[in-house]
C-alpha positions in Angstrom: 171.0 129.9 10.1 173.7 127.8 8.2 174.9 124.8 9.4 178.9 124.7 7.8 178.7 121.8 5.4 176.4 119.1 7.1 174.8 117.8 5.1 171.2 115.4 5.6 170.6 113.0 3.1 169.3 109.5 2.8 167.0 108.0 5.4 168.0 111.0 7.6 166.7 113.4 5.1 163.2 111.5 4.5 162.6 111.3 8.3 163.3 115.3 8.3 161.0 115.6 5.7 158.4 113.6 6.7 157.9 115.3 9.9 156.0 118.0 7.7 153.5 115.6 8.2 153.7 114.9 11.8 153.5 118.9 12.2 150.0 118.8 10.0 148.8 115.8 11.7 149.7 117.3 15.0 147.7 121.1 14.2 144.7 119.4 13.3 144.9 117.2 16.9 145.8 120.1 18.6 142.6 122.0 17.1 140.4 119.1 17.5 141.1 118.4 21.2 141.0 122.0 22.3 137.8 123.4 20.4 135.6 122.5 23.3 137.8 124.4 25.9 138.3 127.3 23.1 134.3 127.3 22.5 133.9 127.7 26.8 136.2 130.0 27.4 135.8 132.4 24.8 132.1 131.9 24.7 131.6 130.9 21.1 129.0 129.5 18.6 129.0 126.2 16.9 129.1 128.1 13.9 132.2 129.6 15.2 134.0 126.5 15.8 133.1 125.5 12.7 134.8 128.5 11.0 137.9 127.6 13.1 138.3 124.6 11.8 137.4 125.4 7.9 140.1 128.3 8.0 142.4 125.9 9.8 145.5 123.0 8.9 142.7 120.7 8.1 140.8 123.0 5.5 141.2 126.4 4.0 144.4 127.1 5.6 145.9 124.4 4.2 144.5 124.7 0.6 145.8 128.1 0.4 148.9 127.5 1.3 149.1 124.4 -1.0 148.0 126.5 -3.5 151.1 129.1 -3.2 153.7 126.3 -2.1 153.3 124.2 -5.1 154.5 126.6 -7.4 156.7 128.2 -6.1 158.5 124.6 -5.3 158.4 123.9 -8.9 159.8 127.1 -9.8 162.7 128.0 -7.1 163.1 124.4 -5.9 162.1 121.8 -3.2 164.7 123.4 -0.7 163.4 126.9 -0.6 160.3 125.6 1.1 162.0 124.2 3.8 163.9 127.2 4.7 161.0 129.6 5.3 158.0 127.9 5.9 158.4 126.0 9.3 159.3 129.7 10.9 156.0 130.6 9.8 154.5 127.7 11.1 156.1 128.2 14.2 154.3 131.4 14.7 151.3 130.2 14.2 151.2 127.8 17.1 152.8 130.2 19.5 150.2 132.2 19.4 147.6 129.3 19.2 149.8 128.9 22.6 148.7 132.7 23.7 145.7 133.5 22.1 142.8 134.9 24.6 140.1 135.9 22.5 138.7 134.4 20.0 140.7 136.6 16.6 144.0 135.4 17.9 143.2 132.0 17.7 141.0 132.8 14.0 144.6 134.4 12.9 146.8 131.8 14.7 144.9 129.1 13.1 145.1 130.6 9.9 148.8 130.8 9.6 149.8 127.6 10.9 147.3 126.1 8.2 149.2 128.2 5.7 152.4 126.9 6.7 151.4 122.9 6.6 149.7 123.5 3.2 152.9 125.0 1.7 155.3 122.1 3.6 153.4 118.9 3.1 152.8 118.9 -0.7 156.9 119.6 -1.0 157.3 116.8 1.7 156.1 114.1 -0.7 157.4 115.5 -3.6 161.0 115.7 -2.5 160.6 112.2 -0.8 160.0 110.5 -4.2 162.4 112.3 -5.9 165.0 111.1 -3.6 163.8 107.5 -2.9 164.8 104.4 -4.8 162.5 103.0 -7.6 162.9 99.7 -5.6 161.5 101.1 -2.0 159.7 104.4 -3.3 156.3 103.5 -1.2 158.5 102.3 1.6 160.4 105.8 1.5 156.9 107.7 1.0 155.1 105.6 3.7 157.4 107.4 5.8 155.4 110.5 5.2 152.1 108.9 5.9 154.1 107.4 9.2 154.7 110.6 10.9 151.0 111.5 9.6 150.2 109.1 12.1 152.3 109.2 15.0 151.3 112.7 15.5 148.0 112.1 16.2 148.9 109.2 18.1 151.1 111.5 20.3 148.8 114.3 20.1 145.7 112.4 21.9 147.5 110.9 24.3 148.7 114.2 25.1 145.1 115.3 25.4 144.3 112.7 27.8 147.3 113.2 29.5 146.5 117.0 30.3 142.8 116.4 30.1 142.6 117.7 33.9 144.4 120.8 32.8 141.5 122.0 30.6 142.7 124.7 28.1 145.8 125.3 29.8 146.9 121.3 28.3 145.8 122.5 25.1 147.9 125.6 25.0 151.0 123.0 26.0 150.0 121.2 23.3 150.9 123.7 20.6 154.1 124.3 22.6 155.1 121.4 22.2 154.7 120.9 18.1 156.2 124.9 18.7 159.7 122.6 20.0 159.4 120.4 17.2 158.9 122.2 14.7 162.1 124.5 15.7 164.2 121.3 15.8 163.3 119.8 12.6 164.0 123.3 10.6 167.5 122.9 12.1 168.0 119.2 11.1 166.5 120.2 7.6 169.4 123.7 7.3 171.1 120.4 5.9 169.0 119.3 3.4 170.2 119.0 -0.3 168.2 120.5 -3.3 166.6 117.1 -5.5 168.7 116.2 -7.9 166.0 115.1 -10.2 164.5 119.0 -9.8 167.6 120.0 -10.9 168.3 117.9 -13.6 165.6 118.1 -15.4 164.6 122.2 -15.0 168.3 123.0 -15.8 169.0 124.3 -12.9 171.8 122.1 -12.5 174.7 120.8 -14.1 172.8 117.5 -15.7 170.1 119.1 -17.4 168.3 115.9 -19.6 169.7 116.3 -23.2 166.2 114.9 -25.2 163.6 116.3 -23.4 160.2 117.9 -24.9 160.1 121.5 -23.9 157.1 122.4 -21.4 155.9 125.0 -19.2 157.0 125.0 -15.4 154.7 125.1 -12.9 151.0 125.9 -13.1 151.1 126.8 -16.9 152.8 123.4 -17.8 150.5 121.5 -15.5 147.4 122.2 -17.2 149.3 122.6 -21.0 148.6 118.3 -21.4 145.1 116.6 -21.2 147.2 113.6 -19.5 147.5 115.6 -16.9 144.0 116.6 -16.3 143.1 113.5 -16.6 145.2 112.5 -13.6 144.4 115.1 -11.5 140.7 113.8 -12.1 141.3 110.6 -10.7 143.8 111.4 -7.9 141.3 114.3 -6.7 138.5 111.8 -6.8 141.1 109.2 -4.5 142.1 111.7 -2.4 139.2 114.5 -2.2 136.1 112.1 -1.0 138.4 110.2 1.5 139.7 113.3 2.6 136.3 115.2 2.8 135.9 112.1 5.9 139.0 111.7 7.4 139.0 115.8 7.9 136.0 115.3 9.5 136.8 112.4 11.8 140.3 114.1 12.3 139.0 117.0 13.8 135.4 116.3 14.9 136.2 113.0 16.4 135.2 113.8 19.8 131.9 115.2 18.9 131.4 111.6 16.8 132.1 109.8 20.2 129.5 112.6 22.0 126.8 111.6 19.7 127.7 108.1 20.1 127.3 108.6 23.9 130.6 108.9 25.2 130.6 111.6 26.8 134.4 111.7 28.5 136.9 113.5 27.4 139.5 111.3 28.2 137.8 108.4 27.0 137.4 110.0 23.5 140.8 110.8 23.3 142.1 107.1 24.4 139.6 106.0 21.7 141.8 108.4 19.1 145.1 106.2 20.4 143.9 103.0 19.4 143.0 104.5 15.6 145.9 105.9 15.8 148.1 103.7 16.8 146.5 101.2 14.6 147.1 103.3 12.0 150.6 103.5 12.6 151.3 100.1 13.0 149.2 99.3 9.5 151.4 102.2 7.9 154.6 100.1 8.8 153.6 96.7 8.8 151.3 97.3 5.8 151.7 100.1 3.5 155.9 100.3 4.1 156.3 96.7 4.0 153.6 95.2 1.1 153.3 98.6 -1.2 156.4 98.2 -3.7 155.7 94.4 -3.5 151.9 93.1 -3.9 149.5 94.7 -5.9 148.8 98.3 -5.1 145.4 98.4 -6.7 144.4 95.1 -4.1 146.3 97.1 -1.5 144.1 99.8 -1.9 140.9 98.4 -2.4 141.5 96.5 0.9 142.0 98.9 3.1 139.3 101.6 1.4 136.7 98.6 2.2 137.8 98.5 5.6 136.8 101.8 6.0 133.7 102.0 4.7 133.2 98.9 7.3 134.0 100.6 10.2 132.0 103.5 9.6 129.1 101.5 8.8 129.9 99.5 12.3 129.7 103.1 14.1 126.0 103.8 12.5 124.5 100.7 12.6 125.3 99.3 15.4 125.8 102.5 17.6 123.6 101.0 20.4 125.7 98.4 21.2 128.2 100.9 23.1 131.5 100.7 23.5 132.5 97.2 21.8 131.1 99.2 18.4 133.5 102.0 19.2 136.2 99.8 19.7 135.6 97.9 16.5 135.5 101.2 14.9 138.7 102.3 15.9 140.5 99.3 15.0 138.8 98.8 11.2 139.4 103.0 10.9 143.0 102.4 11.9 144.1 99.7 10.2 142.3 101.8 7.1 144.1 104.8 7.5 147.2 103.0 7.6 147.2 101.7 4.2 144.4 103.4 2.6 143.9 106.6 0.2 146.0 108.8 1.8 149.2 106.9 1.6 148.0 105.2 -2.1 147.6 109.4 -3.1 150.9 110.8 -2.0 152.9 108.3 -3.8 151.0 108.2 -7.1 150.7 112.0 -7.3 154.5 112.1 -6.8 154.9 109.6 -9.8 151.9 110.9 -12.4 153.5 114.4 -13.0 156.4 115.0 -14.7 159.3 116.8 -12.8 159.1 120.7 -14.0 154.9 121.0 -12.4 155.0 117.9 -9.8 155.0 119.7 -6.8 152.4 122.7 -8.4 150.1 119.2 -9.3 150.1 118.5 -5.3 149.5 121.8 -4.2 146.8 122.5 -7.0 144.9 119.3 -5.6 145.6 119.9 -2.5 144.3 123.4 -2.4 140.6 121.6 -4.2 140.5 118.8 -1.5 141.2 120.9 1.7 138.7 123.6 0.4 136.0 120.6 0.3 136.9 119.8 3.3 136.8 122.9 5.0 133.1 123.5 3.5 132.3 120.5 5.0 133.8 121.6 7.9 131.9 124.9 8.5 128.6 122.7 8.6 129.5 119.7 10.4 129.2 120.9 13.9 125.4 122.0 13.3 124.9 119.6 11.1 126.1 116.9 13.9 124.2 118.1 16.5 121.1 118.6 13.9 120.2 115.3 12.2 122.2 112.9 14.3 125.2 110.3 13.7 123.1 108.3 11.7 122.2 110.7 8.8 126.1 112.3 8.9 127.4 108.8 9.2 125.6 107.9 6.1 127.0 110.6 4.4 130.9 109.6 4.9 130.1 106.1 3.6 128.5 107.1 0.4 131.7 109.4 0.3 134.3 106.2 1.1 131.9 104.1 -1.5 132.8 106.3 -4.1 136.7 107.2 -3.3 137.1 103.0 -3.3 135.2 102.4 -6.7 138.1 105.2 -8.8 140.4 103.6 -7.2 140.0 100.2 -7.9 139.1 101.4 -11.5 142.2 103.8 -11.8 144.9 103.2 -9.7 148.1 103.3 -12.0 150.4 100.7 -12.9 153.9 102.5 -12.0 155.9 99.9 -9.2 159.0 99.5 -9.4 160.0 102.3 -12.1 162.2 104.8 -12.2 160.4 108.6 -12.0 162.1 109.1 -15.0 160.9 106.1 -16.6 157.5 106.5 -15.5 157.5 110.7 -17.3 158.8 108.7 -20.6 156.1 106.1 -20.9 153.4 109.5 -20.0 154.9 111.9 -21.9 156.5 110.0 -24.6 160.2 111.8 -23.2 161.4 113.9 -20.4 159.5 117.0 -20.0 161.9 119.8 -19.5 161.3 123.5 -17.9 160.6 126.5 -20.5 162.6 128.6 -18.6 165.3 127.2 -16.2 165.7 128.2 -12.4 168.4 129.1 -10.0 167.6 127.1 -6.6 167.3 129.2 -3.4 170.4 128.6 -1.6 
C-alpha cells in the first residue's frame, strides 16, 4: 500500500518510529500477563512456560530477528524494514489472539519476537540519524518513551480484563494487532535516512573523503574500535537487560513469591513502575540527557536500581510498603537508566555503513542471554526462593553500573558525522553502494 506523496517526517516520523518499541514493550506484557491463563488452559509445565518466553519478543525471538534485521538495514536501507516487518508482526499476534493449544502459541510467539527483533534495532538507528545533534537523546528518548507506555497500557489492560481470564489476554494481542496495522500505515510515508544515503552512495550526496569499508557485518568487525565498543555497550545493555527481561515478563511470579498473590494487584503494581518509568523517561532522560552529564545521568539511575531490588529482598517481609518502594525506585530507574543510555550511544559509536548491523548483532547476544535466563527462571523462582534469584539481579545491576560509569562515551552535542570522524579518523564509506527499497 502507497500512500500518493505523503510524506512523514520530523517529530511525526520519530513518534511512527518509536512505536516499534511500544509494539515490543507491549508483546512481552502481553506474554507476561497471560502465561498463567496459557499454562491452565493448555495444561503446561513450568518448563514450558519457560520455553515460551525464551523463544519469545523478550528472548530468542527477538535476537534472531535482530540478528537478520541489522544487516539487511545496513545494506537495503532503514525504510525496507518498515515496509515488511510490522505485517509479520501482525501475524504473530493474531494468532497469539487464536491459538488453542499450546504449538500455536510456541509458533505465534516465535514470529511476533522475530518481527520486534528485526523493527526495534532500525527504530533507534533511523531516529538518530534523523534527529538534531542538539536534541538527539530527546529525539531517542522518544523510543525508550513508547517502551514504556506500552507496558503501562498493557497492565492496566490486564487488570482491566483480569475477570475475563484468558479471553482478556487474547484482547490483548488484538489490540497491539490494531496498532500495529495503523502505525505500518502512518510509516507508508516515511522517508529513507539521508545520512544512510549519503554516506553508502545510495544517494545523490555520497561523502567525497571517506575511507572505504565494508557494509554491514563484514565492515562491523573489520576495526578493533569497533569491537571494542560493542564490548562495553553489550556489557551496559546485556547485564541490565538479562534483569529487566526477567522482571518484564516474570513480574507477577516476583510479586507471587513476594506474597501477593492477586492478579490484579500485581498488575496495578506493574502501572506504578510503569508509569514511573514513563514519567522519568520524559522528565528525566528527554529533558536532562543532551544537557547534564550523561555518565552522572547514568550512574544515577543504574544505582537506583540496584536499590530497589535490594529493597524487594531484604526487606520482603515488610509487605506491601516494600513493593511499593520497589516500584517506584524500579521506575524511576527504567526511565533513565541503561536502556535509554544504550540506544543512543550504540546509534552514535558506529559509523553509518554497519550501524544498524552493530544493534542487531548486540541485540541478537543480549536477548539470547536473556532468553537462557528465561528458560530457568520459572523453576529456578519457585526452587530457591526470591532471595537467592534476587541476589542474582543485583550482582548483575552492580556490574552493568560499574562499565558504565567507567565507559560511557563523551559524544553530546555532536554531529553523527562528527562523532565517525573523531572514531574513525574520516567518514567511513560502503564497499559496495546500495539501491534503497522503494
Amino acid at each position: 500500500m502507497k500512500v500518493g506523496a505523503r510524506s512523514t517526517t520530523g517529530w511525526k516520523a520519530t513518534i511512527s518510529v518509536a512505536m516499534s518499541n511500544y509494539i515490543e514493550a507491549g508483546s512481552i506484557i502481553a506474554i507476561a500477563t497471560s502465561l498463567a491463563f496459557w499454562q491452565e488452559a493448555f495444561g503446561i509445565s513450568n518448563f514450558a512456560v519457560g520455553l515460551l518466553a525464551a523463544l519469545s519478543a523478550n528472548a530468542f525471538g527477538a535476537a534472531i530477528g535482530a540478528g537478520i534485521g541489522g544487516p539487511l538495514c545496513d545494506r537495503y536501507g532503514r525504510k525496507a524494514i518498515y515496509t515488511y516487518d510490522l505485517l509479520v508482526y501482525m501475524a504473530g499476534v493474531l494468532l497469539a489472539a487464536f491459538a488453542v493449544n499450546f504449538g500455536m502459541l510456541l509458533a505465534a510467539f516465535v514470529i511476533t519476537g522475530i518481527a520486534v527483533g528485526a523493527g526495534v534495532p532500525a527504530s533507534w538507528t533511523y531516529i538518530a540519524e534523523q534527529a538534531p545533534s542538539t536534541a538527539r537523546a530527546r529525539h531517542v528518548g522518544t523510543a525508550q518513551l513508547a517502551w514504556s507506555v506500552g507496558p503501562l497500557i498493557g497492565f492496566a489492560l490486564a487488570a482491566a480484563l483480569a475477570p475475563l481470564e484468558l479471553l482478556g489476554s487474547r484482547l490483548i494481542f488484538l489490540h497491539l494487532f490494531v496498532v500495529a496495522a495503523v502505525v505500518w500505515w502512518i510509516r507508508q510515508g516515511l522517508a529513507e535516512s539521508q545520512i544512510w544515503k549519503d554516506e553508502t552512495g545510495s544517494g545523490s550526496g555520497a561523502a567525497t573523503e571517506a575511507t572505504t569499508g565494508g557494509q554491514g557485518m563484514r565492515g562491523l568487525f573489520s576495526r578493533r574500535i569497533n569491537i571494542t565498543a560493542l564490548l562495553v555497550l553489550i556489557g551496559i545493555y546485556g547485564f541490565w537487560n538479562t534483569v529487566a527481561g526477567q522482571a518484564g515478563i516474570f513480574m507477577p511470579r516476583v510479586y507471587d513469591s513476594a506474597g501477593v498473590h492477586s492478579a490484579v494487584q500485581q498488575n496495578l503494581l506493574q502501572v506504578l513502575v510503569w508509569g514511573c518509568t514513563v514519567a522519568a523517561t520524559y522528565f528525566g532522560f528527554m529533558a536532562y540527557a543532551d544537557r547534564v552529564s550523561q555518565r552522572r545521568l547514568y550512574v544515577v539511575g543504574a544505582a537506583l536500581g540496584i536499590l530497589a531490588w535490594c529493597v524487594l529482598v531484604f526487606f520482603t517481609d515488610a509487605g506491601m510498603p516494600t513493593l511499593l518502594i520497589f516500584a517506584v525506585l524500579w521506575g524511576i530507574s527504567s526511565g533513565i537508566g541503561a536502556q535509554a543510555f544504550y540506544s543512543l550511544w550504540t546509534s552514535e559509536l558506529f559509523a553509518t555503513p554497519y550501524r544498524a548491523s552493530a544493534q542487531g548483532f548486540m541485540f541478537f547476544v543480549v536477548r539470547s542471554a536473556t532468553g537462557l535466563l528465561s528458560y530457568f527462571f520459572p523453576t529456578l523462582l519457585a526452587a530457591t526462593g526470591l532471595t537467592a534469584v534476587g541476589l542474582l539481579l543485583v550482582g548483575l545491576l552492580t556490574v552493568a553500573l560499574v562499565i558504565g560509569a567507567a565507559f560511557a562515551p563523551k559524544t553530546q552535542g555532536k554531529t553523527l558525522r562528527e562523532i565517525e570522524i573523531e572514531r574513525y579518523g574520516a567518514p567511513v564509506a560502503a564497499a559496495e553502494p546500495r539501491t534503497p527499497v522503494a
